[in-house]
C-alpha positions in Angstrom: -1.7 84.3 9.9 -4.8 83.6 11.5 -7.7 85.2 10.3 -10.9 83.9 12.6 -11.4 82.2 15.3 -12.9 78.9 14.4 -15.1 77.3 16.7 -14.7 73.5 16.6 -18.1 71.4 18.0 -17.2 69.2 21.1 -15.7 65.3 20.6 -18.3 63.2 20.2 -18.9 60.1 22.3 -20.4 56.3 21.9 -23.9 56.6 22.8 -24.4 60.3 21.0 -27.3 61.3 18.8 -26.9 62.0 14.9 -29.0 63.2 12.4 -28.5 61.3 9.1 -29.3 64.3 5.6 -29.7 63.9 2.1 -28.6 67.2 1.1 -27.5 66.9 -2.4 -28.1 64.1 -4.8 -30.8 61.0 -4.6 -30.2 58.3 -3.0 -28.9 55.3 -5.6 -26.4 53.0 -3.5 -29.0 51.5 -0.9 -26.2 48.6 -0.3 -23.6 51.3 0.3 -25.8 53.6 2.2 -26.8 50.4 4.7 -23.3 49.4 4.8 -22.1 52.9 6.0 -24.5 53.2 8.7 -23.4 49.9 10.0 -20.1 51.5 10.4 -21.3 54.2 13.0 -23.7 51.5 14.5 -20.8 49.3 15.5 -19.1 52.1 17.0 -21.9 52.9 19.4 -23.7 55.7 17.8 -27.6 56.4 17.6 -28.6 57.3 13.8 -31.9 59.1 13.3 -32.7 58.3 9.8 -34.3 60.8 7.3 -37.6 60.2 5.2 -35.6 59.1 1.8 -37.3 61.4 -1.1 -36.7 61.7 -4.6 -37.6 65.3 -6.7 -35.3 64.9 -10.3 -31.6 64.6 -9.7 -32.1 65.6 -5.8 -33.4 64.0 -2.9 -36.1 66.3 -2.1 -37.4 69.9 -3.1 -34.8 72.8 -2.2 -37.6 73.6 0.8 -37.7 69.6 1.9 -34.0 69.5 2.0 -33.2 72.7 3.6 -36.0 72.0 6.4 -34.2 68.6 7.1 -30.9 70.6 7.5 -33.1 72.8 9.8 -34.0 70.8 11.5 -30.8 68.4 12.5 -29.4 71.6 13.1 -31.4 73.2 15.7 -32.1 69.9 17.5 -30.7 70.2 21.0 -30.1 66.2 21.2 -28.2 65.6 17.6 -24.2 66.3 18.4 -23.8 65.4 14.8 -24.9 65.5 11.0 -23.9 62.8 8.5 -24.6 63.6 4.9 -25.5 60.7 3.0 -24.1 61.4 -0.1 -22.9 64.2 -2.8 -23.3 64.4 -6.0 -25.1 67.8 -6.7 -27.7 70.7 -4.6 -26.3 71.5 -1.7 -25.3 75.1 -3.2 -29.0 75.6 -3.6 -29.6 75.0 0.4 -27.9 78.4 0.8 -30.1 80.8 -1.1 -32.2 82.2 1.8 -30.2 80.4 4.4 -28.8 81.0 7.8 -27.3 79.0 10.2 -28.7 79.1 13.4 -26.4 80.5 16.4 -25.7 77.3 18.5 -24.2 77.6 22.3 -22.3 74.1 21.4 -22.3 74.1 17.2 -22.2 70.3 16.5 -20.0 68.6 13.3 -21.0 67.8 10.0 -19.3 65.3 8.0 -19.2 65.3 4.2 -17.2 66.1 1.0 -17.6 66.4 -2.6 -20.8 68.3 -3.1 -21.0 69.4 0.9 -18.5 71.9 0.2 -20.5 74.1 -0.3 -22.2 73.0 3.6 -18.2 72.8 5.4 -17.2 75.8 3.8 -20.7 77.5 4.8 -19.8 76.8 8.2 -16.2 78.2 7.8 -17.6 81.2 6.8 -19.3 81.6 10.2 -16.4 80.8 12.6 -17.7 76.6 12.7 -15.5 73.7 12.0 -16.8 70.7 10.4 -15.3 67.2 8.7 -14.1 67.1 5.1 -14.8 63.3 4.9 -16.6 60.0 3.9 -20.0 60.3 3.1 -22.2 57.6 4.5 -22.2 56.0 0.7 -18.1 55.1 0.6 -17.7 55.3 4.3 -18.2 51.3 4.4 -14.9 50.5 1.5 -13.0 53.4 3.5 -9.4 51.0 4.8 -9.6 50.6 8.3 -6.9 53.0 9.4 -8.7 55.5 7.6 -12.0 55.0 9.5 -10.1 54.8 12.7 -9.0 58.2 11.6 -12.1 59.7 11.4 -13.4 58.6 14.1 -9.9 59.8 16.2 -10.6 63.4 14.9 -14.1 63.4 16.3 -13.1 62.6 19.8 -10.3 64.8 20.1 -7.6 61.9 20.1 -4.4 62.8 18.0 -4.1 61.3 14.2 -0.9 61.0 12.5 0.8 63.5 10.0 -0.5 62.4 6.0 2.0 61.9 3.6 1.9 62.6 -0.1 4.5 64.1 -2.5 6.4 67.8 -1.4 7.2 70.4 -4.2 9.4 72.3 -1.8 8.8 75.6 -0.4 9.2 75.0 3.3 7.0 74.8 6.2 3.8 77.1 7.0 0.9 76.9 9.4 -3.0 77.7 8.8 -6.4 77.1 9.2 -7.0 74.3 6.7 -9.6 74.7 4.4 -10.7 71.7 2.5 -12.9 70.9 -0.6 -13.7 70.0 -3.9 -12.3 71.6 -6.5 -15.1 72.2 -8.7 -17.7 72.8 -6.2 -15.3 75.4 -4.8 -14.8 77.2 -7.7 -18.6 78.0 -8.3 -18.6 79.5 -4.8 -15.8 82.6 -6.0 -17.2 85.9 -5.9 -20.8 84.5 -4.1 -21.9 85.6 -0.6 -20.8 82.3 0.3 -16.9 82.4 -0.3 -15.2 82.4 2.6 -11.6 84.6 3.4 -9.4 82.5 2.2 -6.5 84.8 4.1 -3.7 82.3 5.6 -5.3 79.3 5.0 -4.1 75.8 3.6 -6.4 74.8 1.2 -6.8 71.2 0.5 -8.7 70.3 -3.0 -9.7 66.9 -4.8 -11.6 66.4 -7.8 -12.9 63.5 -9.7 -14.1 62.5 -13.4 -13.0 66.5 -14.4 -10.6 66.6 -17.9 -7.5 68.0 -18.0 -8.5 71.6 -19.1 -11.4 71.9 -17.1 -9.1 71.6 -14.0 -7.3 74.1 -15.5 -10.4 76.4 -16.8 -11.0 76.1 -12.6 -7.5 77.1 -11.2 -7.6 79.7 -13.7 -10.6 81.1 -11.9 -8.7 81.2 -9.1 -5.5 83.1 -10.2 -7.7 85.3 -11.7 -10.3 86.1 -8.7 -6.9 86.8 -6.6 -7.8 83.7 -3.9 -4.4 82.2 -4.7 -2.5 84.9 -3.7 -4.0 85.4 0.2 -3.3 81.6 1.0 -0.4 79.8 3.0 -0.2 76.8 1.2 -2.0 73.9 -1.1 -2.4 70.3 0.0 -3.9 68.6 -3.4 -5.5 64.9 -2.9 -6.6 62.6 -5.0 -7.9 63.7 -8.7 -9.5 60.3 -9.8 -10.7 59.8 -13.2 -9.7 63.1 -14.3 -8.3 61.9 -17.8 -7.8 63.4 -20.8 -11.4 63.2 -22.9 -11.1 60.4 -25.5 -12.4 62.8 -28.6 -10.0 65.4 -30.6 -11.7 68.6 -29.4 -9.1 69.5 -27.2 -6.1 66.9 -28.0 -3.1 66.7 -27.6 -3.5 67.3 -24.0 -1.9 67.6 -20.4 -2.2 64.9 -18.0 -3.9 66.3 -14.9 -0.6 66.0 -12.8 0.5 68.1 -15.7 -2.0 71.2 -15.5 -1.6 71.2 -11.4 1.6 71.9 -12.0 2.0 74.5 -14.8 -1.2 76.5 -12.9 0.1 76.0 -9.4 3.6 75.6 -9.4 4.7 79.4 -9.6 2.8 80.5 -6.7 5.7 80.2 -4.4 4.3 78.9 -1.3 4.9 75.2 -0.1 2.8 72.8 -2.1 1.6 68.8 -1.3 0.1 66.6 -4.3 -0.8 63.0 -3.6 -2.0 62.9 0.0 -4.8 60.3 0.2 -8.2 61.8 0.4 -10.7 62.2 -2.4 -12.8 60.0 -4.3 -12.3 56.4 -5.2 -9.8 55.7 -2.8 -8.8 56.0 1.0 -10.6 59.4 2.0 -8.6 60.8 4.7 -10.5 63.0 6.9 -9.6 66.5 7.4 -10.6 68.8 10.2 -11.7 71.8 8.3 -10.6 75.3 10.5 -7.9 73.1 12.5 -5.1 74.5 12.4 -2.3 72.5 10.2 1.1 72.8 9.3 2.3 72.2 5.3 5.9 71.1 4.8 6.8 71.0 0.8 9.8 69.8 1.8 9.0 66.6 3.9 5.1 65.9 2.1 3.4 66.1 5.0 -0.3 67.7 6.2 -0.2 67.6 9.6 -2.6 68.5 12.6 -1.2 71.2 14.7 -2.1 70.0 18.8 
């Protein structure tokens, strides 16, 4: 079922304008920040570069950071906005925030803490790019860059391949995320309708039963029960906590299943996006097809 009409921002071309954000956390990985901009350089891309600030664990006051959103959004000449980095305070941008009506909305590319930003946009009708940040952009494999960059001039990318729990095929808007940053967005003005969608979640450095604390949540809010289907990536580092407060425990592979597995819709674990690893990127609002049976996420054309 398809619940809204998602408008998807026009490919983007060698020689285009983007705005470069710090939405969330501080800068830390200069080396990593200058080798991911070298990356869209060499494809023929013109980066404006922000003013980089520091205000605690953020880079920038709330107002600082939501006026350089602002203002990448409503520029006529950016056709794109690439968030340096995650980490944590994009969720904050949205108190008091609206995104500006665009004749041609433009993409934003992100993951982890920009969840909150991509899903954001869902919520309005606007696709965006659940991908590398401009921090791991520069150790992404080369297939996987080639990927992203595929997506964002409407050229055709092939089908991802992780491990099917059965359930057969379906079709939806694919929604993709974080798991944790998700969660925190249930029951806000922010969560989006979930109705018919594929929903594609990664986490990283979460233990066992906090993963399940999370998809507990989500049972229990109802979410689970509107979707089409779950494509899970990588969930790096998420092992079991070394003191005895809560052992023995599950792996993570463990919990995914016993909180997931009885939902009876077509399921995906181990495609290849998410932290420390290949990051896949995924064309949040496209419309995808899920087989459980065969493993594979695919783009619908």
């Amino acid at each position: 079922m398809m619940k809204q009409l998602i408008r998807q921002p026009l490919p983007l071309q060698p020689g285009d304008l983007l705005q470069v954000i710090a939405p969330s956390g501080s800068l830390r990985e200069m080396a990593a920040y200058t080798q991911g901009l070298e990356v869209w350089r060499s494809r023929g891309y013109h980066l404006a570069l922000p003013e980089l600030q520091n205000w605690g664990y953020l880079a920038g006051t709330d107002q600082e950071r939501r006026q350089q959103l602002r203002a990448a959004w409503e520029n006529p000449e950016v056709r794109g906005i690439l968030c340096i980095r995650g980490g944590y305070g994009s969720a904050r941008l949205l108190e008091d925030w609206q995104w500006q009506p665009l004749d041609t909305p433009k993409w934003l590319i992100g993951f982890s803490d920009v969840t909150n930003l991509l899903w954001s946009l869902y919520r309005q009708g606007i696709g965006s790019i659940h991908g590398a940040v401009l921090t791991t952009l520069g150790t992404e494999p080369p297939w996987s860059i080639e990927r992203l960059f595929a997506l964002l001039q409407g050229r055709e990318v092939q089908p991802l391949q992780g491990i099917g729990w059965g359930g057969g095929r379906v079709t939806g808007q694919l929604l993709a995320g974080n798991l944790t940053v998700a969660t925190h967005l249930l029951g806000t003005p922010w969560q989006p309708d979930f109705t018919g969608v594929v929903l594609a979640l990664e986490d990283v450095t979460e233990a066992p039963y906090r993963i399940d604390r999370y998809l507990t949540q989500w049972r229990a809010s109802g979410a689970l029960q509107k979707i089409n289907g779950i494509a899970l990536g990588r969930f790096s580092r998420c092992d079991p906590p070394s003191s005895n407060l809560h052992s023995p425990s599950w792996t993570v592979e463990e919990v995914l299943v016993d909180r997931l597995g009885d939902l009876g819709i077509p399921i995906v674990s181990g495609l290849p996006f998410g932290h420390d690893g290949e990051n896949a990127a995924l064309p949040v609002g496209s419309l995808v097809e899920l087989d459980g049976d065969l493993g594979t996420l695919s783009i619908s054309p």
